[in-house]
N, C-alpha and C positions, 0 to 999 in steps of 0.2 A: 891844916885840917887833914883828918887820916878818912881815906876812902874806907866804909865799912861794907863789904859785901851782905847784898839785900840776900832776906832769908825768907822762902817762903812757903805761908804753911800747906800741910799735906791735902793733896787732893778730896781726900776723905774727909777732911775738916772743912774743908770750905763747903761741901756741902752740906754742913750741917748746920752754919753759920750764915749762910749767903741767902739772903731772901728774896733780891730781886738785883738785876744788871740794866739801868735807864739810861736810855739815849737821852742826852738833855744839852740847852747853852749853855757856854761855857759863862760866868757870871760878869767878868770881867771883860770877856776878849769877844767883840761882836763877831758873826761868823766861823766862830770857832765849838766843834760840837765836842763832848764829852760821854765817858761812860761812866755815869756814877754805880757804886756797889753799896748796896745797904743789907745791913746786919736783915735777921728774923725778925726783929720787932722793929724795923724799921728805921733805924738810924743808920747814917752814912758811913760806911767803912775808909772808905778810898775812891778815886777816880784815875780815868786813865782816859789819855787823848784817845778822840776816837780814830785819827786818819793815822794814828801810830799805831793802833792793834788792828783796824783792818789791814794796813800794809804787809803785816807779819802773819796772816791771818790767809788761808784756803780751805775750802771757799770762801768769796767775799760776799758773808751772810752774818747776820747777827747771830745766829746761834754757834756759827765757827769763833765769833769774837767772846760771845761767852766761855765757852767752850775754852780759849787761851786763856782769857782772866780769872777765869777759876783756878788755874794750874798759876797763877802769880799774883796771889793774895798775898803782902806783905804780912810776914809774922808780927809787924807793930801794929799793924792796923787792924789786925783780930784779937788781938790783947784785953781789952775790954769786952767785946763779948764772951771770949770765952770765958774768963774769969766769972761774970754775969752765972756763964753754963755751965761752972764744974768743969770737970775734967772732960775734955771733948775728944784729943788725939787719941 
């Protein structure tokens, strides 16, 4: 399997794209929380552990935590809305 360096899209883009960042369960794993990322219209982009981006994250607040997942939106997982939006970069 060939490691592919994850690419992510530009700041500028994500907010144009990103409609809201939810603390939520994780579905699977009791006790385990998540940050889900959903599109403008409301559908799920990606998610990200949540005790992985507060640890990388100062201060430890939710708006520092958005604040990092903004700057690390995979470019797969905005693929689909942008397309939706035209040209967004």
């Amino acid at each position: 399997m060939v490691d592919e360096e994850i690419r992510f899209v530009p700041y500028e883009v994500a907010q144009k794209i990103v409609g809201a960042v939810m603390e939520e369960e994780h579905i699977e794993e009791a006790d385990r929380r998540i940050l889900t990322v959903y599109d403008i219209n409301g559908h799920e982009l990606c998610w990200f552990d949540h005790d992985e981006v507060m640890a990388e994250v100062e201060p430890k607040t939710k708006e520092a935590a958005v604040e990092h997942i903004m700057r690390h939106i995979p470019d797969w997982a905005a693929e689909q809305v942008r397309a939706s939006l035209g040209k967004v970069d």
